[in-house]
C-alpha positions in Angstrom: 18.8 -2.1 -6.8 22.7 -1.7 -6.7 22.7 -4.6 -8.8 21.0 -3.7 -11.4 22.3 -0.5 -11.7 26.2 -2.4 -11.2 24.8 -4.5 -14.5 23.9 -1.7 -16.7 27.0 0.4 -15.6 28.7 -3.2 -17.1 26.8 -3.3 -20.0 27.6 0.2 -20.6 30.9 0.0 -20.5 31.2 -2.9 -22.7 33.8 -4.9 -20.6 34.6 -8.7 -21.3 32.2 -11.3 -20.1 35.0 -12.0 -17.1 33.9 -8.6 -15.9 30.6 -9.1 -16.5 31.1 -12.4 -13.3 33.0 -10.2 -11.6 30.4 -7.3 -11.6 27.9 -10.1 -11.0 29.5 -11.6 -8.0 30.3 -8.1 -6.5 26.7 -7.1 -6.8 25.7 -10.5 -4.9 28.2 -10.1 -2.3 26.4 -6.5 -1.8 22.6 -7.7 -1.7 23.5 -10.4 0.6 25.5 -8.1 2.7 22.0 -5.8 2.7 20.0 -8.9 3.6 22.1 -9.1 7.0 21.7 -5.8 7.9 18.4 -6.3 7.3 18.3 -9.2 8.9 19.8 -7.8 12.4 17.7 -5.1 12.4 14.7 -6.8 12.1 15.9 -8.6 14.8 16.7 -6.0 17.3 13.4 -4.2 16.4 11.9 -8.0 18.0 14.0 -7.5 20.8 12.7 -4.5 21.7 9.3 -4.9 20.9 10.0 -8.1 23.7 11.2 -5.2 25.8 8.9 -3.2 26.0 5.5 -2.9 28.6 2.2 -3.7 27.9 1.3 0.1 27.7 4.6 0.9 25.6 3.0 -1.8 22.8 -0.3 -0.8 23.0 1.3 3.4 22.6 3.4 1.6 19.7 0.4 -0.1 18.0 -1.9 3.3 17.9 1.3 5.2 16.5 1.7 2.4 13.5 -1.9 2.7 13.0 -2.3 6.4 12.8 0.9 6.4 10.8 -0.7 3.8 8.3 -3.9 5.5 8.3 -2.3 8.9 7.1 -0.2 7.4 4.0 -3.7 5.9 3.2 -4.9 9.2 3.3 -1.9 11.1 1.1 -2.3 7.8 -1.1 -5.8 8.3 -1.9 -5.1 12.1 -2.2 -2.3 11.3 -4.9 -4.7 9.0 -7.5 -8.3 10.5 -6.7 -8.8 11.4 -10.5 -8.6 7.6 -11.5 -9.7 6.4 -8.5 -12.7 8.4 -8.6 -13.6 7.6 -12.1 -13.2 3.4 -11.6 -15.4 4.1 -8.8 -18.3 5.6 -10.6 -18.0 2.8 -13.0 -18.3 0.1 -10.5 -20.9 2.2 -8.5 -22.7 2.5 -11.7 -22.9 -1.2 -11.5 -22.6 -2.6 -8.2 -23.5 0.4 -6.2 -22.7 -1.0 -2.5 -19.0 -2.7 -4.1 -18.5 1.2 -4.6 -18.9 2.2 -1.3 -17.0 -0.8 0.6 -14.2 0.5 -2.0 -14.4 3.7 -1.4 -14.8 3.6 2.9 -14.9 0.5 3.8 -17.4 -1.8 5.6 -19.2 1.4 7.4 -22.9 2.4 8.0 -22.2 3.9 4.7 -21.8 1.0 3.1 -24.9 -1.0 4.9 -27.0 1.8 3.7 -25.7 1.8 0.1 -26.7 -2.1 0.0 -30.2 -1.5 2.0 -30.8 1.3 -0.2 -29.9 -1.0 -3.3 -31.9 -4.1 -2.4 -35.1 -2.2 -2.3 -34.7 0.2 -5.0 -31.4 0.1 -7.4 -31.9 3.5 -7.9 -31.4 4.9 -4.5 -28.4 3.0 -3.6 -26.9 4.1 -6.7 -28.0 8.0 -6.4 -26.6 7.6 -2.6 -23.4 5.9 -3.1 -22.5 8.7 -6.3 -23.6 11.5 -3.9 -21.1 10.2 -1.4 -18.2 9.3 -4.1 -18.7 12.6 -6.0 -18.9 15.1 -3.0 -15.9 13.6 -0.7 -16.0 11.9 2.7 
């Protein structure tokens, strides 16, 4: 990111193509300098995930997944206008598709394919009902 905003600062500017290395070469020297501090703190993140008890991982593991689960949540909350709509277009055509998109491989989503394999008409009333009116 620093580099490209180093190059179009450069560009700007409208300096000699010597400048242009130079700008080049100090905007590499900062990405690599990034990458090691990247670098060493992925690495003592592994050392203290080596550290750490049984119980401590498993306490870790739950908070990661609640934490991923809730910026799915604010995600889906963000884009549900298009999401929404791309979703009753694919229901409209592959009704159980719909629902494994929209929740995932539930009992909602056996009973949207049960429903569509006898009738189409139920699994695709079902999986709208669900889509339109929310979890």
């Amino acid at each position: 990111m620093q580099r490209i905003y180093m190059m179009l600062l450069v560009a700007m500017l409208g300096f000699t193509t010597t400048t242009y290395a130079a700008a080049a070469a100090a905007a590499k020297m900062a990405s690599s300098h990034e990458e090691t501090q990247a670098e060493m703190a992925a690495n003592e993140a592994k050392d203290n995930w080596d550290n750490m008890s049984r119980k401590e991982k498993r306490i870790e593991r739950k908070r990661i997944k609640n934490e991923i689960k809730q910026a799915i949540k604010e995600h889906k909350a963000q884009g549900a206008a298009t999401d929404t709509l791309l979703l009753v277009i694919i229901a409209i055509l592959l009704p159980p598709l719909a629902m494994a998109l929209y929740d995932g491989l539930t009992n909602r989503f056996w009973l949207s394919l049960l429903l569509t394999l006898l009738f189409y008409l139920p699994g695709l009333i079902y999986t709208l009902v669900i889509i339109l009116g929310g979890k």
